[in-house]
Every structure is written in structure tokens, then in C-alpha cells.
C-alpha positions as a Markdown table, in Angstrom:
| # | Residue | x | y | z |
|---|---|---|---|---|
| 1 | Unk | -261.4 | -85.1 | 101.0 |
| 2 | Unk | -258.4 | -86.6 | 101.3 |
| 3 | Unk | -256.1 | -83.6 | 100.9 |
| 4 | Unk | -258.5 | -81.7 | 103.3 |
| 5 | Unk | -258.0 | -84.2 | 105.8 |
| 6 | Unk | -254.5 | -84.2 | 105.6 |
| 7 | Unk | -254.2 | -80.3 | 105.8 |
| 8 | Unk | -256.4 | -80.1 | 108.9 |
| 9 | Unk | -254.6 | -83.3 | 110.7 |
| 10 | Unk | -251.2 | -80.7 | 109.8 |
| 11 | Unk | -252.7 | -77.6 | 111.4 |
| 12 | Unk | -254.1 | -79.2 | 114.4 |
| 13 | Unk | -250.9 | -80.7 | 114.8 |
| 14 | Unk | -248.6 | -77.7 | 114.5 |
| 15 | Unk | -251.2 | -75.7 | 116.8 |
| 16 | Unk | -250.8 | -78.5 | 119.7 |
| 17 | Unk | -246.4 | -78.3 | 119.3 |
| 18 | Unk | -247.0 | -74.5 | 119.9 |
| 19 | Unk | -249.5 | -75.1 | 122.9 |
| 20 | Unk | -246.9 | -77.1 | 124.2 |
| 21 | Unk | -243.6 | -75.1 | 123.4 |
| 22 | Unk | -245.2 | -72.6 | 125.3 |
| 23 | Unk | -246.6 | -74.0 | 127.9 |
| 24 | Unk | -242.9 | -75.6 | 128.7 |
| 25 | Unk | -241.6 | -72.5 | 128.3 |
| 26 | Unk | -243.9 | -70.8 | 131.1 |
| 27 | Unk | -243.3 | -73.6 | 133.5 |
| 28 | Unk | -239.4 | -73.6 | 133.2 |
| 29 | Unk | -240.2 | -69.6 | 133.1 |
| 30 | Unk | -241.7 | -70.0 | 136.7 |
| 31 | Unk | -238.8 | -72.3 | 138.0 |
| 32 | Unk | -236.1 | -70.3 | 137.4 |
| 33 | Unk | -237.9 | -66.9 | 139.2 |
| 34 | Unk | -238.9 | -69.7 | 141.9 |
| 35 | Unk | -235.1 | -70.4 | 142.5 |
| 36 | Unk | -233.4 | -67.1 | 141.6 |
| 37 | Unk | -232.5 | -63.9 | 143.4 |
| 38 | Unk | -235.6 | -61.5 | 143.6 |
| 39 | Unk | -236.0 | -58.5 | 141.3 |
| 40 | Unk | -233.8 | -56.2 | 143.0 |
| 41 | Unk | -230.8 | -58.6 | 143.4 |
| 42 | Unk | -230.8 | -59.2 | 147.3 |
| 43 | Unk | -230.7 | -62.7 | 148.6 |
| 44 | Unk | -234.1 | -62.9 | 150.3 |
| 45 | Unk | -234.0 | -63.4 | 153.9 |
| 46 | Unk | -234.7 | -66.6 | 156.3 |
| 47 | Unk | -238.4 | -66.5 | 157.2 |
| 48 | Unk | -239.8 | -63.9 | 154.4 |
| 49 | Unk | -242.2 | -64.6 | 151.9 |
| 50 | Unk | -239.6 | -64.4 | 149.4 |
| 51 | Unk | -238.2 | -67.8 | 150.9 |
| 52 | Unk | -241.3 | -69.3 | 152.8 |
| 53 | Unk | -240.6 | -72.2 | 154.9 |
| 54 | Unk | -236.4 | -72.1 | 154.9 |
| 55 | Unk | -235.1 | -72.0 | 158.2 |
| 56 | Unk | -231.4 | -71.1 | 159.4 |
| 57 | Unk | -230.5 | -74.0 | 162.2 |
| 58 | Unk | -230.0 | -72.1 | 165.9 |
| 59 | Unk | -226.1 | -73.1 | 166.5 |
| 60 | Unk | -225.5 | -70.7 | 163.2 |
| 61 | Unk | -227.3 | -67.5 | 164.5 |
| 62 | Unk | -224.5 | -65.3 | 166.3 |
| 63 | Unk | -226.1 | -63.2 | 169.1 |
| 64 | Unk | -224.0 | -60.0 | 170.2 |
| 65 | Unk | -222.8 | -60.8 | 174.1 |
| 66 | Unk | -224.6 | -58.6 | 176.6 |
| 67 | Unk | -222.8 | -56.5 | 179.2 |
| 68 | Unk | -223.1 | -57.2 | 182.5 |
| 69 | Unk | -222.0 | -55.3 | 185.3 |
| 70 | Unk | -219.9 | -57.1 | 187.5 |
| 71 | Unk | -217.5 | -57.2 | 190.7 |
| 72 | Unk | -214.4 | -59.5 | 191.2 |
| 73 | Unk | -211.8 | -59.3 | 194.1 |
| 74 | Unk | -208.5 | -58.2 | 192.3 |
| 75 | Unk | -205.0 | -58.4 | 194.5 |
| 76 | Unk | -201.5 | -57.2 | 193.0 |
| 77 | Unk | -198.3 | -56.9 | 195.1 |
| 78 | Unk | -195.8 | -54.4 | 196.0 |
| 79 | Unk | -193.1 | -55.8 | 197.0 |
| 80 | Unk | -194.0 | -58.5 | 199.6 |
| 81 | Unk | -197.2 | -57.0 | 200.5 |
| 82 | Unk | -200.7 | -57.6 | 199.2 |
| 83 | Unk | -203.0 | -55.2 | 197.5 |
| 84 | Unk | -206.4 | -55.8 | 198.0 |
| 85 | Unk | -209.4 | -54.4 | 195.7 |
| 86 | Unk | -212.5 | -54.5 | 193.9 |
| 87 | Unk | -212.5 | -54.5 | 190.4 |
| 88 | Unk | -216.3 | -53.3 | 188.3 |
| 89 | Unk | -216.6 | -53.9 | 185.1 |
| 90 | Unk | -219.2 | -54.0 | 181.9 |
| 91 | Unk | -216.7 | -55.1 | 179.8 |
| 92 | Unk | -217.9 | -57.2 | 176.4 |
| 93 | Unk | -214.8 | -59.8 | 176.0 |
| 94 | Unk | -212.2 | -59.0 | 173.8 |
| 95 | Unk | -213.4 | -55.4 | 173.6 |
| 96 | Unk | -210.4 | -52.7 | 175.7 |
| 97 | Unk | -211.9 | -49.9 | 177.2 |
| 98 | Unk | -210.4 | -47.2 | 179.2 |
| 99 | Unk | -209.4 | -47.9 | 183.3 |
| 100 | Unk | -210.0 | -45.6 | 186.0 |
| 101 | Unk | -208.3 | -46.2 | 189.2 |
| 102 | Unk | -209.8 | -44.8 | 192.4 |
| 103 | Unk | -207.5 | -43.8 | 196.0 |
| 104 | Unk | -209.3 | -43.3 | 199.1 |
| 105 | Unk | -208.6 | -40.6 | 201.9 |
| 106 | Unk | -207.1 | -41.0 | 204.8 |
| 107 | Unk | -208.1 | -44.0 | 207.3 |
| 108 | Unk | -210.9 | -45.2 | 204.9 |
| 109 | Unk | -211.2 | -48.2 | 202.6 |
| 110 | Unk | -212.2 | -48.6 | 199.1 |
| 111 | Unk | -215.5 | -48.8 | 200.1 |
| 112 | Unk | -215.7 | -45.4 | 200.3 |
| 113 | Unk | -215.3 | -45.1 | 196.9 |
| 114 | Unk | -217.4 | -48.5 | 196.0 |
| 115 | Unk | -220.3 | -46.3 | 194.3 |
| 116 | Unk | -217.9 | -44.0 | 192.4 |
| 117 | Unk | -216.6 | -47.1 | 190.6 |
| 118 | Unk | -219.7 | -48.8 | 190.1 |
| 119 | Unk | -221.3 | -45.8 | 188.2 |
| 120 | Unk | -218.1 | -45.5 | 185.9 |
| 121 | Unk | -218.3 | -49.1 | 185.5 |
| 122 | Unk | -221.5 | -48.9 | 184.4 |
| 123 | Unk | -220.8 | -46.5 | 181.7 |
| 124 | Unk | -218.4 | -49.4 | 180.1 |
| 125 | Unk | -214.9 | -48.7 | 181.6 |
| 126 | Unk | -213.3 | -50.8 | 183.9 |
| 127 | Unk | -212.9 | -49.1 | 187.4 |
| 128 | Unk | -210.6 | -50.6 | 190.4 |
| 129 | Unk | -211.0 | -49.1 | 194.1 |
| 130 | Unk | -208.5 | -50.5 | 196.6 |
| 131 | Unk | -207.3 | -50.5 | 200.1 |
| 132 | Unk | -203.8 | -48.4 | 200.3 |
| 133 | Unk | -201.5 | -50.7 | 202.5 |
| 134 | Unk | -201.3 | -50.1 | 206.5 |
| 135 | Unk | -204.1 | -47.2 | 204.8 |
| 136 | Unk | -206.4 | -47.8 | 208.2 |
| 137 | Unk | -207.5 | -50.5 | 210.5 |
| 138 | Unk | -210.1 | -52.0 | 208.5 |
| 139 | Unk | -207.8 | -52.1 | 205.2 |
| 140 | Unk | -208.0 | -55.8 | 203.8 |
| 141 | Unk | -204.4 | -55.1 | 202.0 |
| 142 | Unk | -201.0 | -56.0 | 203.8 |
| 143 | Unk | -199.1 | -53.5 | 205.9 |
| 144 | Unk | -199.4 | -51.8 | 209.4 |
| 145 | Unk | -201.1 | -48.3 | 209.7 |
| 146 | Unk | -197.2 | -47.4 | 212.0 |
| 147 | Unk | -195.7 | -47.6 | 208.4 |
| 148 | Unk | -198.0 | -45.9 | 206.4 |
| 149 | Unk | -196.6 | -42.9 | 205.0 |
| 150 | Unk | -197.5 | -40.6 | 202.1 |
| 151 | Unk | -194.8 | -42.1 | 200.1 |
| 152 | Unk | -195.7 | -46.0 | 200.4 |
| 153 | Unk | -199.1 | -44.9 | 199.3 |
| 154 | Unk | -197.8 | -43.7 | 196.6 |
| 155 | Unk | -195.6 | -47.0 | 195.8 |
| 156 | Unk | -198.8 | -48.9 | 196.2 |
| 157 | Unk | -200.6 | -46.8 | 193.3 |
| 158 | Unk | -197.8 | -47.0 | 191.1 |
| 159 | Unk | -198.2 | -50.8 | 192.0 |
| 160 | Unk | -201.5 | -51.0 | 191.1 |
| 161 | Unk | -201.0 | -48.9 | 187.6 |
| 162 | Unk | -198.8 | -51.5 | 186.7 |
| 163 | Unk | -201.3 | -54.5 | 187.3 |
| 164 | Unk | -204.3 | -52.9 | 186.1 |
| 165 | Unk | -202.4 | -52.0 | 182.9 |
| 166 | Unk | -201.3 | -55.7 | 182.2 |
| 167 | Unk | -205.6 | -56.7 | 181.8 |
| 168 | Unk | -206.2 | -58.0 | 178.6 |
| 169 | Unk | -209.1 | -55.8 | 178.6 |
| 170 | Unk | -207.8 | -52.4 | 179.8 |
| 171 | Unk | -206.6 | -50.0 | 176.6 |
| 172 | Unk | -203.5 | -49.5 | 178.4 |
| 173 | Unk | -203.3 | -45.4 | 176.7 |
| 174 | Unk | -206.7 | -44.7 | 178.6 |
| 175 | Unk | -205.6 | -45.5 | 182.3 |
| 176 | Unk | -207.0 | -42.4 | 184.5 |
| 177 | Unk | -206.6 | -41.9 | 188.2 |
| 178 | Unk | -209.8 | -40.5 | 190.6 |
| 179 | Unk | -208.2 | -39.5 | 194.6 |
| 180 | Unk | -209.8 | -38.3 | 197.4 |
| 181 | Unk | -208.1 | -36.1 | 199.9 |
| 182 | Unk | -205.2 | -38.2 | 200.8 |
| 183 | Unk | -205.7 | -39.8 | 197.7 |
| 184 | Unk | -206.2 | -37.3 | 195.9 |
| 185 | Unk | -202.3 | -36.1 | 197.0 |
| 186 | Unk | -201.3 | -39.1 | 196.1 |
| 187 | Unk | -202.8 | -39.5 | 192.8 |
| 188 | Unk | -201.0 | -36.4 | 191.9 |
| 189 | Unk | -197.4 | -37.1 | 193.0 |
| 190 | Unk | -197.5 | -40.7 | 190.9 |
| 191 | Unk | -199.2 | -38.8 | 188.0 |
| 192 | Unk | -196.2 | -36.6 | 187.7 |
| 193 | Unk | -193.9 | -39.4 | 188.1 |
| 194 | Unk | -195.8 | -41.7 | 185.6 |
| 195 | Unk | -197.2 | -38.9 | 183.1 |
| 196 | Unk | -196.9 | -40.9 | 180.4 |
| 197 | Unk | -199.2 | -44.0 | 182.1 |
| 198 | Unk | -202.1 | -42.1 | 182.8 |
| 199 | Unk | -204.2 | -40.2 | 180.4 |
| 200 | Unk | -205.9 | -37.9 | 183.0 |
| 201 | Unk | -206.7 | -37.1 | 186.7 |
| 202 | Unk | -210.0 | -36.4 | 189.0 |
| 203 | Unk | -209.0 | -35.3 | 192.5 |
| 204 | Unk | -211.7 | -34.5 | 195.0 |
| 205 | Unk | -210.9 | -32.0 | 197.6 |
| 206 | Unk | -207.0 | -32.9 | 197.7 |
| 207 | Unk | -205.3 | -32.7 | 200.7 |
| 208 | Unk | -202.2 | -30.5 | 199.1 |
| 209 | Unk | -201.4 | -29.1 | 202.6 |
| 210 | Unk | -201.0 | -32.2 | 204.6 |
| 211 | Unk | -197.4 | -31.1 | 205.0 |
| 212 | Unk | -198.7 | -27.6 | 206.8 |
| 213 | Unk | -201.2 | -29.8 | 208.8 |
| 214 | Unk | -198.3 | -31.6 | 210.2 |
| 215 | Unk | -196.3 | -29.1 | 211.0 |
| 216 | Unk | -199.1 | -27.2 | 213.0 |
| 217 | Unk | -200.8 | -30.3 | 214.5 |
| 218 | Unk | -198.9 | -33.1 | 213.9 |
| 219 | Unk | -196.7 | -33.3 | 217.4 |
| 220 | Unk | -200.5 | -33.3 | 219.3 |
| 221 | Unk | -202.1 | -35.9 | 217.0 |
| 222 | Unk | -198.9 | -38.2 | 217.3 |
| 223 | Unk | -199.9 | -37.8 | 221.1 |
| 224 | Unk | -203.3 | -37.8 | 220.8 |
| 225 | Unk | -205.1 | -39.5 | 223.9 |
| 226 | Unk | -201.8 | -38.4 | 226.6 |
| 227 | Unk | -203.6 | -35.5 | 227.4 |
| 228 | Unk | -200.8 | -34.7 | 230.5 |
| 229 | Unk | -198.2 | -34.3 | 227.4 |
| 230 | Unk | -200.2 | -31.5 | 225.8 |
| 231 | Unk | -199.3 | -28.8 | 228.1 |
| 232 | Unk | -201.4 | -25.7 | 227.4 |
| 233 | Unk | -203.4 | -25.6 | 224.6 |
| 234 | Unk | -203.0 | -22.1 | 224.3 |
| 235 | Unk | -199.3 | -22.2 | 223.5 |
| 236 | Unk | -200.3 | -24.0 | 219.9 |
| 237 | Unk | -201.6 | -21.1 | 218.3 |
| 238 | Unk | -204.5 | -21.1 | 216.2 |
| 239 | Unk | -205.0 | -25.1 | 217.5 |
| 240 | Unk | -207.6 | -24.0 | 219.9 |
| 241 | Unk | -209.4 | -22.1 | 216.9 |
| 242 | Unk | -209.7 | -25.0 | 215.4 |
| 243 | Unk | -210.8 | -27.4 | 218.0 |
| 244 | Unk | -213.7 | -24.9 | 218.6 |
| 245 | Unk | -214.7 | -25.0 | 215.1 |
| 246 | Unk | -214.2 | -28.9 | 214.4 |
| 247 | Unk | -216.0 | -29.6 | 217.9 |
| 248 | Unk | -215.6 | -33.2 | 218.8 |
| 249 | Unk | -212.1 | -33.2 | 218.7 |
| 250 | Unk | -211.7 | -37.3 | 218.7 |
| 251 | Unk | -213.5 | -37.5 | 215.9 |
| 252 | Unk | -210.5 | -35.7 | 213.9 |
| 253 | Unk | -207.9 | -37.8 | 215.8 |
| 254 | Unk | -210.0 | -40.8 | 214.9 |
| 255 | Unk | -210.1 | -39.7 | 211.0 |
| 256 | Unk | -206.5 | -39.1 | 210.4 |
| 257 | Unk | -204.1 | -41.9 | 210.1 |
| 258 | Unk | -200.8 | -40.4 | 211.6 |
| 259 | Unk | -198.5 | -42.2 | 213.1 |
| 260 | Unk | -194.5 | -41.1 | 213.9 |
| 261 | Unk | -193.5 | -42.6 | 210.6 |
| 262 | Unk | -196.0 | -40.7 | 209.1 |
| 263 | Unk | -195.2 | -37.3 | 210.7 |
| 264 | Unk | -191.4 | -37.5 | 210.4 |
| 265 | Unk | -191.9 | -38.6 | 206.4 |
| 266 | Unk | -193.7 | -35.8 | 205.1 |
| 267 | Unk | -192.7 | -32.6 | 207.5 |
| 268 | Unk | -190.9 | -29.8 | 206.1 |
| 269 | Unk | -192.2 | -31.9 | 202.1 |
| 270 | Unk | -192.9 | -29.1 | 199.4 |
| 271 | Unk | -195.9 | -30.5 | 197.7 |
| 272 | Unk | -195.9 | -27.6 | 195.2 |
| 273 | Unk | -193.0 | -28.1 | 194.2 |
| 274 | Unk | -193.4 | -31.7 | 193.2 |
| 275 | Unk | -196.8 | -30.9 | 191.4 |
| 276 | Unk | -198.2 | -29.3 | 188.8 |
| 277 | Unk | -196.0 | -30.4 | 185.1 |
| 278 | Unk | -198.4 | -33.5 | 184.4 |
| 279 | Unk | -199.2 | -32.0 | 181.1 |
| 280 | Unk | -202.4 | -33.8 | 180.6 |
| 281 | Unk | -206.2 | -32.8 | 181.6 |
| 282 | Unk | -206.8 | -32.3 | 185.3 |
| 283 | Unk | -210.4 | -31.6 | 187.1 |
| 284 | Unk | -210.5 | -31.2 | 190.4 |
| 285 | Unk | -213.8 | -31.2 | 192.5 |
| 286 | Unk | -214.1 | -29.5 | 195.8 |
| 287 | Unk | -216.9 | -28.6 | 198.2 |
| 288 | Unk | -216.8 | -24.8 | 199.2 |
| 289 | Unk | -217.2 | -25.5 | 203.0 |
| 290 | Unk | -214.2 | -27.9 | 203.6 |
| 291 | Unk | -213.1 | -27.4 | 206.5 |
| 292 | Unk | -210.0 | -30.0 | 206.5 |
| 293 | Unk | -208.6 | -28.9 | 203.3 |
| 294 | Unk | -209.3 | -25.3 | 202.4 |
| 295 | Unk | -210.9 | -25.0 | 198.7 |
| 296 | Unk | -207.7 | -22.2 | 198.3 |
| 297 | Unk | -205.4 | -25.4 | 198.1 |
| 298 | Unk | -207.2 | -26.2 | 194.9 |
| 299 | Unk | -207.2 | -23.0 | 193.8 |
| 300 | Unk | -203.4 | -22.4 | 193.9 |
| 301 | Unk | -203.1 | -26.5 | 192.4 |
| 302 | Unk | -205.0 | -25.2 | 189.5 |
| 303 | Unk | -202.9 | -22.3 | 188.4 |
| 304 | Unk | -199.9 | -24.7 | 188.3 |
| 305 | Unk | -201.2 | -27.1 | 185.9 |
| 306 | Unk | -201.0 | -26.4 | 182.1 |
| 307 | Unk | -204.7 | -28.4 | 181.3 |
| 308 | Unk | -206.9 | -28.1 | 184.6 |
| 309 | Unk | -210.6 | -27.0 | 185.8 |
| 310 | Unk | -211.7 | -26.6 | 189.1 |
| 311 | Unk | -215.3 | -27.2 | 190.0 |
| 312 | Unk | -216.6 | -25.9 | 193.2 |
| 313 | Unk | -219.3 | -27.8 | 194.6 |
| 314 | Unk | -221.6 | -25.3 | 197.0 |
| 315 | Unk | -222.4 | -25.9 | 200.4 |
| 316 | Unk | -220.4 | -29.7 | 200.2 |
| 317 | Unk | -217.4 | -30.2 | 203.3 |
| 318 | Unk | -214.4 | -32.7 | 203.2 |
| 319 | Unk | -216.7 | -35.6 | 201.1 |
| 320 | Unk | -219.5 | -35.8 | 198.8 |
| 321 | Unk | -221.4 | -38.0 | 200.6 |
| 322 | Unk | -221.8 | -40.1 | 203.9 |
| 323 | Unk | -219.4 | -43.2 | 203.1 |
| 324 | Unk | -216.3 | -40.3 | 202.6 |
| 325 | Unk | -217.3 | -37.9 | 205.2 |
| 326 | Unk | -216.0 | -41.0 | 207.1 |
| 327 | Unk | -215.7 | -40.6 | 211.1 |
| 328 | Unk | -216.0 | -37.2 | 210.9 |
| 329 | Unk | -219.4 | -37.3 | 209.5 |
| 330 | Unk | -221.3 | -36.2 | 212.8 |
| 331 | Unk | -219.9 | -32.6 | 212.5 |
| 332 | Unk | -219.9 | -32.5 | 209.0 |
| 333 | Unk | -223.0 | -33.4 | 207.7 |
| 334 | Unk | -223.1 | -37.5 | 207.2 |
| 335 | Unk | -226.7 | -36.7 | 205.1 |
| 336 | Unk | -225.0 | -34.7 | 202.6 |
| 337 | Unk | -225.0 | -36.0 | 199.5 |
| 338 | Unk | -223.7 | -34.2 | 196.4 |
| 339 | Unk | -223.1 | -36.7 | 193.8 |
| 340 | Unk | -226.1 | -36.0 | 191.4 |
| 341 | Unk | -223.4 | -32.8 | 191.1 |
| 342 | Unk | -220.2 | -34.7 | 191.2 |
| 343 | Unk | -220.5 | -38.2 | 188.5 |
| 344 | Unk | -221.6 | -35.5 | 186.0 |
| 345 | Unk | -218.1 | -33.6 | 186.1 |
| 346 | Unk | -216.3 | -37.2 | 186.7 |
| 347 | Unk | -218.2 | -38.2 | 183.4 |
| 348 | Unk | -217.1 | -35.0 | 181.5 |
| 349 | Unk | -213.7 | -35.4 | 182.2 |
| 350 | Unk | -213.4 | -39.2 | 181.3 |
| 351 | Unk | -215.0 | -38.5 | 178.0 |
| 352 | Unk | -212.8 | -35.7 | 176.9 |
């Protein structure tokens, strides 16, 4: 009995050590898959069932900044005088994107080409529209519209290159220039001058024969409102053509910013021969029933530069829409409004 007792005392108490050992074992089995990695060796995120109730603090979460498209006033200077513009952007700090520079036309403002640089803005570039100095009467920048000339216009865009290209935000290889008429002329002479600034060019409708204009027209628009010191009309040639088909003949006067200065500066100026070597891409835009600046200007511009398109935009005169048709919108169609055609092209040509 004895012996029995002690055998079965033995057993029991080598079956309870095993019980235990492996009950031990099971719990310190649990902990460790409790506190390890899961099974397929990622960490498991904040707020899955894989780590139930861990939190990460809100200071530590690091949101991407949104975009926002925005408008500041943005003056540079050329020489003494002040530039005045509006600079759009959607620019994420410490990000550079490419700049796009926009010159009006003659005897507007940069708020003819406000919506132009909002929409390229929009599409993450910066884009700066400004007044030209003495450019017209309502031009916020320094400078009298009696010393505007061709050639201080295009001082004040070389200017404005130069500033724009000094923003911590601007990718200073991607600096593009978009003219109109006037500034479309413009745009082109500083291109050539500063080919290795600018990455590309948009011109809409460019006034390449202001020259010819002023040698035809320019003595009567200097003495515009005189009309004792015209003498007879029919002595001017084709002028009398052209008042018939422009109409309202103060209209014209009123559009186009020439003063004596202006005249004597760019008379007898070869513009072909001071364009057309800017060796990068070039698109120019031009409606088919301009009547200021024939769409054969473009035409001949096109053949002379070694990367260009031209896009012909049916039916559209001297602007694509109200704000550019400027004063001269009663006769040439101040509802027209072709830009659902036009931002494509500009688009296209800023992402090549």
C-alpha cells in the first residue's frame, strides 16, 4: 500500500509539472505574438486591429500643404521707374515650377491679360501680367505714354525677366514669355536678345508690321484730332481704304498709343531682320480676320524661326476676347470669345 501510494503521489505529481510547463509555455507563447510584428513582417498600422487602441498624437501626422490659387501685387524697377504687376500663383512652398510672363498690346493694361494668367496659374506655374511703362493712360507702372517707345518696352520686359527669375519659387530654366500684338513684338525682340533666359514663346496676333503702320499712318495718327493739318485724305493712298473698312476711325486713334517719340523710334526699323534665330519653340496664335495685323505677318514670322507653329484661329480679329479687343471692340466684335480655342494651344506649348 505503501509503495502504491508513493508511485501514484509520483505520477500525479509529474502529470501537474507538465500541465504547468505547458500551460506557461502557451501563455508566454501568446505574449510574444501579442507584442511582435504580424506574420508577414509589416509593422501594423495606427488604428488596425492588428494594434487596437494605439493612437499616433496629432502634432506627429504630416499633412501634404494644399495649393491655393492666389494673386499678389509684384513691382520690380527699371531703372528709376516702377513696374507694376500681378503675380498668380498655385505654387506648394519650396516646390519651383516653370514662369510665364505675359505683355499686353498697345494702350492696354495687364488686365487684359488677367484671365490668361489665372488659367496658367491654375495649372501650377507661376504667371506675372504687368503694365509696360508710359504703356497707356490707365498703366499703374511709372513712365509717360510721350516716352513710350517699342524699345523701352522692351527694357521693361527684360526688367521684369530678371525679377521674376530671382523668385525662390520660379525654376529659373522654365521662364516663358506670352505677348499680344504690341507685346507680342516685344516679346520677340527680348527673346532673341535673351535666348538663353527663356525656354519658349506664345505670341498672339503680333504686331510684326508696326514699322509699315508707321510709315503709312503714322504722320496722321501723331496729328490725330487737327483735322485742318490733314489736308486731303485722298493724297494718303490706301488710308481712305482703310478708314472705310475700320469705320469709326477714333476708335483706332483711341487704341494705338503713338506719340512723336514713338513714331520717330521705330520708322524706317527692320523687324525681320531682328527676329527669327531664337532657337527654341515658338507658337504663335492668330485670328484669320485681323484686321490690324494681317495673319500674312505670322505667316512670314513662322518661316524664319527654326522650331515654330502657327495656329490660325477662324473667324477671331485683333483679340480673343472682349478685355483685348480693347477700344476697338465695337467694330470688332467685343462678344467674341475664342479662348475655349486658344488656353488649349497655350497649354500645349508650355507642356512641351
Amino acid at each position: 500500500m505503501e509503495t502504491t501510494g508513493k508511485k501514484f503521489w509520483m505520477t500525479w505529481r509529474t502529470s501537474l509539472s507538465k500541465t504547468l510547463g505547458i500551460a506557461l509555455l502557451t501563455l508566454l507563447a501568446c505574449a510574444c505574438s501579442n507584442s511582435d510584428d504580424d506574420s508577414n513582417g509589416s509593422n501594423p498600422l495606427p488604428g488596425t486591429d492588428n494594434n487596437e487602441g494605439s493612437t499616433t498624437p496629432a502634432d506627429t501626422i504630416k499633412e501634404e500643404p494644399i495649393a491655393v490659387l492666389d494673386s499678389v501685387e509684384f513691382r520690380c524697377k527699371r531703372g528709376d521707374l516702377e513696374i507694376y504687376g500681378l503675380m498668380y500663383s498655385k505654387v506648394v512652398p519650396g516646390k519651383k515650377v516653370p514662369a510665364v510672363i505675359l505683355s499686353h498690346s498697345s494702350s492696354l493694361t495687364h488686365a487684359a491679360m488677367k484671365d490668361y494668367a489665372r488659367a496658367i496659374a491654375d495649372k501650377g506655374m507661376v504667371a506675372y501680367c504687368f503694365d509696360f511703362c508710359g504703356g497707356s493712360t490707365e498703366s499703374k507702372s511709372d513712365g509717360s505714354t510721350d516716352d513710350m517707345t517699342v524699345f523701352t518696352e522692351v527694357e521693361d520686359l527684360k526688367a521684369v525677366i530678371d525679377a521674376v527669375s530671382r523668385l525662390e519659387t520660379v525654376d529659373t530654366d522654365s521662364i516663358y514669355l506670352l505677348g499680344s500684338s504690341q507685346g507680342g513684338l516685344v516679346s520677340a525682340l527680348v527673346a532673341e536678345e535673351c535666348a538663353q533666359s527663356v525656354r519658349g514663346m506664345i505670341l498672339f496676333y503680333p504686331a510684326f508690321n508696326i514699322p509699315e503702320m508707321v510709315s503709312k499712318y503714322g504722320d496722321i495718327i501723331n496729328q490725330w484730332g487737327n483735322m485742318g493739318n490733314w489736308g486731303d485724305l485722298g493724297n494718303w493712298g490706301d488710308w481712305s481704304d482703310l478708314m472705310n473698312q475700320w469705320g469709326d476711325l477714333s476708335s483706332l486713334m483711341g487704341s494705338m498709343s503713338m506719340s512723336e517719340t514713338f513714331i520717330n523710334a521705330i520708322k524706317g526699323y527692320d523687324v525681320w531682320s531682328h527676329i527669327g534665330t531664337f532657337p527654341r519653340h515658338v507658337t504663335i496664335i492668330h485670328g484669320s480676320a485681323d484686321i490690324i495685323v494681317p495673319v500674312e505677318n505670322s505667316e512670314k514670322a513662322v518661316k524664319l524661326y527654326p522650331d515654330a507653329e502657327l495656329h490660325l484661329i477662324e473667324g477671331a480679329n485683333h483679340g480673343f476676347n472682349a478685355a483685348n479687343l480693347g477700344s476697338m471692340g465695337s467694330m470688332m466684335g467685343a462678344s467674341a470669345d475664342y479662348d475655349a480655342q486658344v488656353l488649349p494651344l497655350v497649354f500645349e506649348a508650355l507642356n512641351r
